[in-house]
TORDREN-238755 format. One record per residue (C-alpha): residue in three letters; residue number from 1; x, y, z. Coordinates in Angstrom, 1 decimal. Example, Ala and Ser with C-alpha at 12.3 -4.5 7.8 and 13.67 -1.06 7.14 Angstrom:
<r r="ALA" k="1" xx="12.3" yy="-4.5" zz="7.8"/>
<r r="SER" k="2" xx="13.7" yy="-1.1" zz="7.1"/>
% end
This chain:
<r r="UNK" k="1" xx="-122.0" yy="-69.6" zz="-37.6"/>
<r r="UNK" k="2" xx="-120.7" yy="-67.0" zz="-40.2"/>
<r r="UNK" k="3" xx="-121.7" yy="-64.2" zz="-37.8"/>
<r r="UNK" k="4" xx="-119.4" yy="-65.3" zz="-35.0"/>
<r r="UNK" k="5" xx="-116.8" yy="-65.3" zz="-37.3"/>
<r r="UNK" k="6" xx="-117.4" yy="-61.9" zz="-38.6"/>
<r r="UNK" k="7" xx="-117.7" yy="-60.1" zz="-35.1"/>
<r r="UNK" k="8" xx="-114.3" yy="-61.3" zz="-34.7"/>
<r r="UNK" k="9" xx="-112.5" yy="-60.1" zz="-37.0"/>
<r r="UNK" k="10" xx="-110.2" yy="-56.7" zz="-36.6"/>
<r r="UNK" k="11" xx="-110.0" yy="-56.5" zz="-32.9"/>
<r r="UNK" k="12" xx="-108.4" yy="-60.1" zz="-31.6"/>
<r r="UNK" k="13" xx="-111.1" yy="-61.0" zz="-28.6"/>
<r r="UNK" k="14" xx="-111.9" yy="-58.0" zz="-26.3"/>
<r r="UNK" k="15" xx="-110.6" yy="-55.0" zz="-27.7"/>
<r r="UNK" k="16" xx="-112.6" yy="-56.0" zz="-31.2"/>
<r r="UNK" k="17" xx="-115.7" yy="-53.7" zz="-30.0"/>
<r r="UNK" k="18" xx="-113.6" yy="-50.5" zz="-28.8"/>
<r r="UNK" k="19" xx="-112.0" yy="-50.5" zz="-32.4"/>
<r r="UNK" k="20" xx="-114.9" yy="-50.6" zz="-34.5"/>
<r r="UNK" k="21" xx="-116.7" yy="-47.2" zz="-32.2"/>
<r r="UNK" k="22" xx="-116.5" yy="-44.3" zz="-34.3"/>
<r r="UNK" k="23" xx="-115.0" yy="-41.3" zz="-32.4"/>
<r r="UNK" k="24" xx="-116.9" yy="-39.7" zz="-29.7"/>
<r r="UNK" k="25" xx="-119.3" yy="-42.6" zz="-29.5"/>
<r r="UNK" k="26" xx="-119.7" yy="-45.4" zz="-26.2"/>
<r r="UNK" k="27" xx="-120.9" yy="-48.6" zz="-26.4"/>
<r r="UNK" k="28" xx="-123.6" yy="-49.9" zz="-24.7"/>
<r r="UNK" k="29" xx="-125.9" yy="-52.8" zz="-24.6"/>
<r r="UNK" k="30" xx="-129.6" yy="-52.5" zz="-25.0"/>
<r r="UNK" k="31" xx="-131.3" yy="-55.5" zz="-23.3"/>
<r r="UNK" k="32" xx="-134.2" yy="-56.9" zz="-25.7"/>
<r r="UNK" k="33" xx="-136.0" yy="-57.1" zz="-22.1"/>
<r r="UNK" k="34" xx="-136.5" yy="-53.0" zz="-22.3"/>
<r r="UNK" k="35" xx="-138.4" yy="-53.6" zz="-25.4"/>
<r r="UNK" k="36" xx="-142.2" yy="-53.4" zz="-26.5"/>
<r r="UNK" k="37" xx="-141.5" yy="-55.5" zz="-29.5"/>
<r r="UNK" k="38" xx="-139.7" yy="-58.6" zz="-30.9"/>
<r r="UNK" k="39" xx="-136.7" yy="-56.8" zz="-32.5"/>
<r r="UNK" k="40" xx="-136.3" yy="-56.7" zz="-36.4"/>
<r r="UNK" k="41" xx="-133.9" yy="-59.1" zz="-38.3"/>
<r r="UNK" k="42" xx="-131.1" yy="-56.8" zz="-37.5"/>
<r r="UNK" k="43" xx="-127.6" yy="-56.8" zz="-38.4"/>
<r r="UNK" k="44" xx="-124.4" yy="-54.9" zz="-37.3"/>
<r r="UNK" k="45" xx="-124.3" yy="-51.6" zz="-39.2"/>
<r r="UNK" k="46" xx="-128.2" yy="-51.2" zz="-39.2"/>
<r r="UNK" k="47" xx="-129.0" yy="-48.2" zz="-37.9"/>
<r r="UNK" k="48" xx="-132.4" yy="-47.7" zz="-35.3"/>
<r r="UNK" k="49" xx="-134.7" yy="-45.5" zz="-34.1"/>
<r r="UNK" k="50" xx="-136.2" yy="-45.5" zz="-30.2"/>
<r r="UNK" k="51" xx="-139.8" yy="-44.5" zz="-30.1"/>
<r r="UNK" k="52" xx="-140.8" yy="-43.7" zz="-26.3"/>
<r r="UNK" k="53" xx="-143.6" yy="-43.7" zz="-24.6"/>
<r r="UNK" k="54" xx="-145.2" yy="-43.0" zz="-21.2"/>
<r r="UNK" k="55" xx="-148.2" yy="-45.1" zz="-20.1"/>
<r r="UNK" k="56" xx="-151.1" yy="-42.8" zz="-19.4"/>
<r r="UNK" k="57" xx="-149.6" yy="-39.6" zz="-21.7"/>
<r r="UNK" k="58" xx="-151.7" yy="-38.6" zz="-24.9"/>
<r r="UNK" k="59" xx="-150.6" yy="-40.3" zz="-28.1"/>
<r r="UNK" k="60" xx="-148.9" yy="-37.2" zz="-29.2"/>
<r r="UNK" k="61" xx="-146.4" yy="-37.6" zz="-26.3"/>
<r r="UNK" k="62" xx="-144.5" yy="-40.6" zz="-28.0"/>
<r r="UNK" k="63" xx="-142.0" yy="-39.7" zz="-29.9"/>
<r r="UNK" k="64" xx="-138.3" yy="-40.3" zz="-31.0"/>
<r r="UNK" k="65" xx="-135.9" yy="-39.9" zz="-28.6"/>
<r r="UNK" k="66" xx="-132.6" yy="-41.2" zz="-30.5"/>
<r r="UNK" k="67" xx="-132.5" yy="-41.6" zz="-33.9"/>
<r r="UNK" k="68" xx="-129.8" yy="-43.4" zz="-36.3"/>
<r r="UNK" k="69" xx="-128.3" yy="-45.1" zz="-33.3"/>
<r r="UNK" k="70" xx="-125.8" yy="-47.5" zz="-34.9"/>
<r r="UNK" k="71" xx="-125.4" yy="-51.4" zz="-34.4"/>
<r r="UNK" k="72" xx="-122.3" yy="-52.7" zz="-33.2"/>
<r r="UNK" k="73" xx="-123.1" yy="-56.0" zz="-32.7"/>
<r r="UNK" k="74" xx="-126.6" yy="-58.4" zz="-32.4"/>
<r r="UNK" k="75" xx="-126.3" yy="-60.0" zz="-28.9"/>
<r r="UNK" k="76" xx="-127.5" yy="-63.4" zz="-29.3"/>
<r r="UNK" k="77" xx="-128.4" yy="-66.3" zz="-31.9"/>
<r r="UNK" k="78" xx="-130.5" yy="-64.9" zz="-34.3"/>
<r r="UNK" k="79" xx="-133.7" yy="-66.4" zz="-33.5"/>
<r r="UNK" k="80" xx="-133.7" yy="-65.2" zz="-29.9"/>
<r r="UNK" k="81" xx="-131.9" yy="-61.7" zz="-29.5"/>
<r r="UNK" k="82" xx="-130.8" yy="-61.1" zz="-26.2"/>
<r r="UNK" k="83" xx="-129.6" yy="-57.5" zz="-26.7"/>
<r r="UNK" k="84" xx="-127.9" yy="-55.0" zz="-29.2"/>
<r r="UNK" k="85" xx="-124.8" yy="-53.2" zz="-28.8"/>
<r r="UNK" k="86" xx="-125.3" yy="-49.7" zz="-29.9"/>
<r r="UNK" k="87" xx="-122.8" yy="-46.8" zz="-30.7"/>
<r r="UNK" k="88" xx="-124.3" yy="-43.8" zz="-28.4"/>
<r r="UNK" k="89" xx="-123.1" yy="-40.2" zz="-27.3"/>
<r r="UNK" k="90" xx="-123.1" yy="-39.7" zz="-23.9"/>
<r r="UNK" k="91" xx="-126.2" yy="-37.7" zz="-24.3"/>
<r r="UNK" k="92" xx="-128.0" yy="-40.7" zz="-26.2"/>
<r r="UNK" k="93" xx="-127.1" yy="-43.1" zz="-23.2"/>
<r r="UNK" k="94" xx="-128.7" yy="-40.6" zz="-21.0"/>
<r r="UNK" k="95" xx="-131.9" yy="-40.4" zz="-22.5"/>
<r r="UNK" k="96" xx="-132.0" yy="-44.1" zz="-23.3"/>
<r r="UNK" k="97" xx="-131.6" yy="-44.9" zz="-19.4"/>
<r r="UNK" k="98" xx="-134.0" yy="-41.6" zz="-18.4"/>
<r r="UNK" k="99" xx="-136.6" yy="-43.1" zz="-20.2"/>
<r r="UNK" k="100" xx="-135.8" yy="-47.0" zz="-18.9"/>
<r r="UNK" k="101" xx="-135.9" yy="-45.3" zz="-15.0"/>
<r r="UNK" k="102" xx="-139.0" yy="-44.0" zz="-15.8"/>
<r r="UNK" k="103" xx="-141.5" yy="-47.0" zz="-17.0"/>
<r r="UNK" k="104" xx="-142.0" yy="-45.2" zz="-20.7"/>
<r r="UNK" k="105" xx="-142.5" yy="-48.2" zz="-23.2"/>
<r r="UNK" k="106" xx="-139.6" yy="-48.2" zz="-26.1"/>
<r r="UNK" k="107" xx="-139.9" yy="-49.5" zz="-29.3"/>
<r r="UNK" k="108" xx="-137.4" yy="-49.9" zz="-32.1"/>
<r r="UNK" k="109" xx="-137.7" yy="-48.4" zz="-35.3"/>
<r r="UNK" k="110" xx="-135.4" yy="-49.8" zz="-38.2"/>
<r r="UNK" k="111" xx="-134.0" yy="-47.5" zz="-40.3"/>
<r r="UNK" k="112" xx="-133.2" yy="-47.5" zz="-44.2"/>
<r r="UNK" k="113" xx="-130.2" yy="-48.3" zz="-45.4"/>
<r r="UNK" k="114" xx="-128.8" yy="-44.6" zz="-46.6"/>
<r r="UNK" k="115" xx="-131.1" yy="-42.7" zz="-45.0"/>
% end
């Protein structure tokens, strides 16, 4: 479909997602697996939130852990998403797999456009 085509342009094959990371970023692959939720209609350039939680914890104990985490790529057709490829920091990844390691719940939060 149209989105194949667009994933592929600017990069030729297997360099096309190391040319789109903005500088200082890593991509990574968030597995729709790790999620509480079906995932949003989401598109590359969205932009997410992770809300984590820890079964057992007060309420107050969720919280954001990344915030504005943006989409490289939807993994996937669209009606079954097997993943998204994010833009992280180091620090970001770490968190993101601390919190995996660790049985909390995530759930992601889409973000407005320009803002």
């Amino acid at each position: 479909g149209p989105r194949e085509a667009h994933v592929g342009q600017g990069g030729g094959g297997e360099g096309g997602l190391a040319s789109r990371l903005p500088d200082g970023r890593w991509a990574m692959v968030l597995p729709s697996g790790w999620l509480a939720s079906p995932l949003p209609s989401l598109a590359a350039g969205d932009r997410i939130e992770l809300m984590a939680y820890q079964a057992g914890q007060p309420a107050d104990e969720a919280g954001v852990i990344v915030s504005a985490v943006e989409i490289l790529e939807v993994v996937g057709p669209p009606e079954r998403i097997d993943g998204l490829a994010l833009a992280v920091t180091l620090q970001e990844a770490e968190v993101i797999l601390y919190a995996r390691t660790n049985g909390f719940t995530l759930l992601p939060l889409l973000r407005r456009q320009g803002g």
